[in-house]
Structure formats: structure tokens, C-alpha cells
N, C-alpha and C positions, 0 to 999 in steps of 0.2 A: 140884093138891092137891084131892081131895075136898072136900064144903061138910060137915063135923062139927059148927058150931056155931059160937058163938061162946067159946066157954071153950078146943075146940080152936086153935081160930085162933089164941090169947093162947098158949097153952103153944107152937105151931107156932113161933111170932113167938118167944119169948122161948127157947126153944133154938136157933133160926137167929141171933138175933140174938148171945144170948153166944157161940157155936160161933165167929162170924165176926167178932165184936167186934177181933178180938187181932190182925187182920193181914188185912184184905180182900183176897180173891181177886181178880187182875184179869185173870183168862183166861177166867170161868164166865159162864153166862148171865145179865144183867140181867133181874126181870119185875117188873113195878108190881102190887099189888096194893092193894085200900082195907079196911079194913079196917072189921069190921060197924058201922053206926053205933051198934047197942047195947051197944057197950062203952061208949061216950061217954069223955069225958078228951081225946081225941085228935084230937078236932073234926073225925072223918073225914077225917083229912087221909092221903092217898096215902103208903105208908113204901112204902120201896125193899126186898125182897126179893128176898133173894138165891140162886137156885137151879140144882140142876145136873141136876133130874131124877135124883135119886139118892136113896137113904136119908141120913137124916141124919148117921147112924152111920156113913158112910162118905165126909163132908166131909171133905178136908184143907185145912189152912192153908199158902199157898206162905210162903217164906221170903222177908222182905223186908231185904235188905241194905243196910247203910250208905252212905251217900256218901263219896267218896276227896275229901281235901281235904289240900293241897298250900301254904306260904308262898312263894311267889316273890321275894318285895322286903319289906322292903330286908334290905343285907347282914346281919352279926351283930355288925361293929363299923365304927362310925362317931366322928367327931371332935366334940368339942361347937363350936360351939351346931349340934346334928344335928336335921336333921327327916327323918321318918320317912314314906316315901310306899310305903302298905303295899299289897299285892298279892296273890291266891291265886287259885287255882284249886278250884273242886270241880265234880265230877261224879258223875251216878247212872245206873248201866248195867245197872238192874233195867228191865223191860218194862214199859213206861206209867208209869213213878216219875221224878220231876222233884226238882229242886235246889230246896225252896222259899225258902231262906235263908241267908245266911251272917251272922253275928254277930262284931265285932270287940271285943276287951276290954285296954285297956292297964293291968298291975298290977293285975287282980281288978275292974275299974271299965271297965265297958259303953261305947265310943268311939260304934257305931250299926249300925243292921244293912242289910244293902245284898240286897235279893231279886235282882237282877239281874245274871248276867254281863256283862261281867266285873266282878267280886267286886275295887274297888280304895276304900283311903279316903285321902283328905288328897292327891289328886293337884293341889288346888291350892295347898297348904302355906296351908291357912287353918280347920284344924282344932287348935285350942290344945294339946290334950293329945297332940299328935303334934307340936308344931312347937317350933322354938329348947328343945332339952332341954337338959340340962345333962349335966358328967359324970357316970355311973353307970350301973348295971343294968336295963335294961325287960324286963317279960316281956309277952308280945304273944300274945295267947289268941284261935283262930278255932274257930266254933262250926257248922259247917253241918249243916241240918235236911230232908231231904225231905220231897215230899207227903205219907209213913204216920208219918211222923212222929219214923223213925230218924233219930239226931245222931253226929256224926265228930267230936273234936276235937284242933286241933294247937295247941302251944305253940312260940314262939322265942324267946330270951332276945338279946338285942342289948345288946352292952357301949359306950357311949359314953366315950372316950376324951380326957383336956383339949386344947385346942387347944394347940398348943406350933409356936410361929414359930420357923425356924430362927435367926434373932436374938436368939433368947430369952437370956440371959447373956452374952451380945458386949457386951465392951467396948470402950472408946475404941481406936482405934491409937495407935500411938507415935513418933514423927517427930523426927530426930534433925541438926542438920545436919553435916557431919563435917570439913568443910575448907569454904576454908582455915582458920587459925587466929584468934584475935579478933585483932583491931587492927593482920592484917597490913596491910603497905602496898603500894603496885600504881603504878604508873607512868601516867599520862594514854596511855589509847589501846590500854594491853596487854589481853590477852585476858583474862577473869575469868571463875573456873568456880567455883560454888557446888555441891558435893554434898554429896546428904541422904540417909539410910538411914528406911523405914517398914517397920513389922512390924504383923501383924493377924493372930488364930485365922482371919477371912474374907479374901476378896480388895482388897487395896489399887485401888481406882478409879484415883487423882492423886494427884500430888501438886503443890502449888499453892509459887509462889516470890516471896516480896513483898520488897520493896525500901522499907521505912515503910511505908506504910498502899496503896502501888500494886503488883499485880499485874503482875510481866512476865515471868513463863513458867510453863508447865506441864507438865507428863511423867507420863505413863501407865504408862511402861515402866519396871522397875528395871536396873539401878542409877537412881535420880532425881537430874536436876540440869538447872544452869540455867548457860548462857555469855552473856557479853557483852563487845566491846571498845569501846563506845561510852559507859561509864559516865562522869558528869561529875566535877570536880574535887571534892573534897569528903569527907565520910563517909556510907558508906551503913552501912545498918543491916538486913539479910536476916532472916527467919523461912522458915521453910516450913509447908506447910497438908494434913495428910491427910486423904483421904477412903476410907472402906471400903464392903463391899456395904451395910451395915443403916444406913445415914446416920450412921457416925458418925463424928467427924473429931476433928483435934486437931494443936495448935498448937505449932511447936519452939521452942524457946529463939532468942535473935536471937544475930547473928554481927555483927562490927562490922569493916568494912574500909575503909581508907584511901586516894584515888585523888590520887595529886601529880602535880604540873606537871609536864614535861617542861621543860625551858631548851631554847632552840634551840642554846643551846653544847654541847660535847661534853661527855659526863659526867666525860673526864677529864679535868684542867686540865692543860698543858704546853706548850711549843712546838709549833707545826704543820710545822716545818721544820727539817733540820739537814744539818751537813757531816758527811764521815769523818773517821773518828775525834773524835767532838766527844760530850763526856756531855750526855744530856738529862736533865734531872729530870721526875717525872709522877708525878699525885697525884690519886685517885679522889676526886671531890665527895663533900660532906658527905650531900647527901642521898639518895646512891646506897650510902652505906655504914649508910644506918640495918637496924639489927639484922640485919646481916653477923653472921657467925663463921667466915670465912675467907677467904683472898686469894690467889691467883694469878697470880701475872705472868708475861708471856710475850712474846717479839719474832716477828713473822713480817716476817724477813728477814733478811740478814747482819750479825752483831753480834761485837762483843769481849768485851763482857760485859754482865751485867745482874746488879744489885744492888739486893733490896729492904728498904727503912727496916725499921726494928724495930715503927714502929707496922703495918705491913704493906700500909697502904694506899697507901703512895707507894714509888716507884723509881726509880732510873739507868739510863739503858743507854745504852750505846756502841755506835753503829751502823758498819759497818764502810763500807758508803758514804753513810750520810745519811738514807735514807730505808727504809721498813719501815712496819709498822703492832705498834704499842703495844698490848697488850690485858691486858686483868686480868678470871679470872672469879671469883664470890663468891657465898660460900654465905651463906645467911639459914635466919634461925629461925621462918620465916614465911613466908606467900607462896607463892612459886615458891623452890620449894629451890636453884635454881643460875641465874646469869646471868652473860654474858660483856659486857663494853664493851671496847671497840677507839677508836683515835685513829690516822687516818692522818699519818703523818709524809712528805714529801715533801724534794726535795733543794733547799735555800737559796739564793740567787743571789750569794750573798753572805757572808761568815761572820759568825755572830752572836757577841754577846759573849760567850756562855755558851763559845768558842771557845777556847783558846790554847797553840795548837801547838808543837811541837820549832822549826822552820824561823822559826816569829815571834821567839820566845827568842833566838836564836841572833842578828835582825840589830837584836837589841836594844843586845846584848853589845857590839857589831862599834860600832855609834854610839857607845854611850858611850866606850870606850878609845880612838877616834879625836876625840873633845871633849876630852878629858883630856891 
């Protein structure tokens, strides 16, 4: 540029400058120039001029384009207490223009701004206003700026959701024991089976089987229950104990059962031995008939007849040679619904008193008329 002055200089400078003020060129030629020291103000300091070797009138401004800026993280709905490990991307695919910045704002309120790809905040969840939110609404404002000074902005709205355990309204289960009955009774040695029905909206775990304050079985699997033929003499007292997925359990009602002696005698009382034709009487124990309601008798072997009492628990029968086995079975209202007792009878060596035949009679008769 020709030397016009210094007043030219000032008008040169101040229409290159406003011309190029609004979007610097970054394809045209740089050239330093100093500007006269008698303008003074500017302490001769070197300004950057900007020229193309052209008229002025024929500078264009390039177009500077925005930066593309992108949310990557986090999702848009999270569960409370949610923290937010925020993420984006930007870039500037304008020629010599750079990303100078990105700007994070949660709810209208500046988080911090991060010059540096990659563009992340709160990746070590120690940023407050990103961390343990609560439930509700965040909106999540990104601000990136290049070197001229164009800005992009994105928004994400992320819904935070209550925490909700799937335990959340589970209640107790419910444990019920179902048999036997209270206060049946059981025989020293027989088999005892305890079962219990459990219900739960979740999964029943156990369920747990006490005997007073001891645990002695457990069952996972339904139907639930507990056997034993080993229980001692006495009354036992049964509960059951459930458990479901969200810990929570619950206790049955108790069941009360009765365990008696066995006698080492037979349970039916009668002869062990008999002739033919000879009536045996036999009579079910006291204690095998408790809470009975009903009786059965029955011979296995040859007989003439069999006659039972009216109270039902005892009978006659007439063996046709002596021996068989006596049995009566009987229902209960408790317990084991049905049980059989048997008494072997064998054949006498001798005739008992319970005896007295046609053939005795007769050499009864025969003595006396010949004493007479």
C-alpha cells in the first residue's frame, strides 16, 4: 500500500479493520505493518493487517460455521439417588477453527466448563450438583464455542425415577400347619408326619419345623413337612417357620401331639391259645381305643363264627381248629385315620377252661346216673 500519510493510514486501518472485524479470513495473506508513530495512542505498536492484494471493495468475509456438539451420557431416565456422569462430543470442520470450549449447565446453573476433549464432567461422581439426585426432572444444557467465536447449543432433559425394591409392599408369608390334628395321639416308635402349607406374593425359601423351642427339620420344597419315628414319650408341641425372598418370615400356630407307651403285651387282651370248637373272648386295650370311631373284627383262619359286643371293641370267636390270628382294625378321629392290631392265637396243649364240649357233658351225665 502506497505511503498517503498518516490520516490515510487511519481511514486504510479502520475500514480493513471494520470490513474484517465480523469473521476473520483464514485463507488470505498475513502482513505486519507499524503504524506512523504520529498518530501516537497506539504506542506504535505493530497491528496485524490484513491483506489480499485486492481492493478493498472487493474483500469477502468466509463464512464461519458452528460447532456440532453431541450428548453422549448419561441415559434420559435413571433411578434415584442417580448420578449423572455427563459426556459429549463436539467438533469444528471449518479450516484452522478449533473447539475452544464446551460449557455444562444443570437447570439454568453453570456445572463448569471443560476446554479439552474429551468434553466429560463428574466422571468421578464427586461433583455435588451431578451426584445422589433425587427424584425428578434435570435439564442438562451444553454450550460449545470455537476459536471465532460461533456457539452450538444442546439440551437433554433426564427423568430421574424413585427407587422402588422389588420388595417394596411384600408382606409377611403365611404358614399354616395342616395335619395331624391337635392332640392326636401316636404310639411310641410309629412314624409321625407333620405337614404344613406356605403362601407368599414372592418365593417361599423354607420352611423351618420346631418341636418347642428345637429345630428338627427343614424343607425347601412344597408340599412342606417334617417325619419322624423316633419322637420320645410325651407331648410334643410343633410350629412351623417361613421364610420368603425379601427376609420375611412368619410363624404357624402350634399343633399339639401325643406320643404313648407301647406295652410289650399285645394290644388285644385275650387268650394266646385255644382248642376247636372252643369260644375265645378278646378285647381291644383301653389305650388303643382312644378316640376310635370304629371297629372291625376279623379271623384269619378257620372259624364257626365270630360275634362282636355291642360296645364294639371286644369279640368271640370260635375257631374251628384252635388256632388263627384275631385282628380288629379302627378308625380314629385323629392321627392315622386307620390301624389294624392282630393277636396270634395258637393251638393249646391242653383244653382251657374257657372249654366245654358236647363229649365232657355227656361223661358227666354217665357218672352221675351210675352214683345214683
Amino acid at each position: 500500500m502506497p505511503n498517503c500519510g498518516d490520516y490515510t493510514w487511519e481511514i486504510a486501518y479502520r475500514h480493513l479493520n471494520q470490513r474484517l472485524s465480523l469473521n476473520m479470513p483464514k485463507t488470505i495473506l498475513l502482513i505486519n505493518r507499524s503504524r506512523p508513530a504520529s498518530m501516537g495512542g497506539w504506542n506504535q505498536k505493530p497491528e496485524t493487517l490484513i491483506a489480499a492484494n485486492i481492493p478493498f471493495g472487493n474483500i469477502t468475509t468466509p463464512i464461519n460455521n458452528p460447532p456440532s456438539l453431541t450428548f453422549t451420557s448419561p441415559l434420559n431416565s435413571l433411578i434415584a439417588p442417580a448420578t449423572f456422569q455427563v459426556k459429549a462430543t463436539a467438533t469444528d470442520n471449518d479450516a484452522g477453527d478449533f473447539v475452544s470450549n464446551v460449557k455444562l449447565y444443570r437447570d439454568g446453573t453453570l456445572v463448569s466448563q471443560d476446554n479439552t476433549s474429551p468434553y466429560e464432567w463428574n466422571t468421578a461422581n464427586n461433583v455435588p450438583s451431578l451426584t445422589n439426585l433425587a427424584a425428578g426432572n434435570y435439564t442438562l444444557k451444553a454450550i460449545a464455542t470455537d476459536s471465532y467465536g460461533a456457539t452450538t447449543e444442546k439440551t437433554l432433559t433426564v427423568t430421574v425415577t424413585s427407587s422402588i425394591s422389588p420388595c417394596t409392599g411384600v408382606s409377611n408369608p403365611t404358614v399354616n400347619i395342616t395335619s395331624p390334628a391337635n392332640n392326636a395321639p401316636f404310639n411310641e416308635g410309629q412314624n409321625v408326619t407333620i405337614n404344613a402349607i406356605a403362601t407368599s406374593t414372592v418365593n417361599i425359601i423354607k420352611v423351618e419345623f420346631y418341636d418347642g423351642t428345637t429345630l428338627v427339620g427343614t424343607d425347601t420344597t412344597s408340599p412342606y413337612s417334617f417325619s419322624s419315628s423316633t419322637l420320645s414319650v410325651g407331648i410334643h408341641n410343633f410350629t412351623a417357620k417361613a421364610y420368603s425372598d425379601c427376609n420375611k418370615f412368619a410363624l404357624s400356630g402350634s399343633k399339639t401331639i401325643v406320643i404313648n407307651t407301647v406295652s410289650s403285651s399285645s394290644p388285644i387282651s385275650g387268650p394266646s391259645c385255644g382248642n376247636p370248637i372252643q369260644a375265645l373272648i378278646f378285647e381291644l386295650n383301653a389305650q388303643q381305643r382312644a378316640n376310635a370311631t370304629s371297629y372291625n373284627w376279623f379271623f384269619r383262619g378257620s372259624k364257626q363264627s365270630l360275634t362282636v359286643s355291642s360296645n364294639g371293641y371286644s369279640a368271640t370267636v370260635v375257631p374251628t381248629r384252635g388256632n388263627g390270628e384275631i385282628c380288629v382294625g379302627v378308625r380314629y378321629s385323629t392321627g392315622t385315620s386307620y390301624v389294624e392290631y392282630c393277636k396270634t392265637i395258637t393251638s393249646c396243649a391242653t383244653r382251657t377252661s374257657q372249654e366245654v364240649s358236647p363229649l365232657t357233658i355227656i361223661q358227666i351225665l354217665v357218672k352221675m346216673v351210675f352214683f345214683y
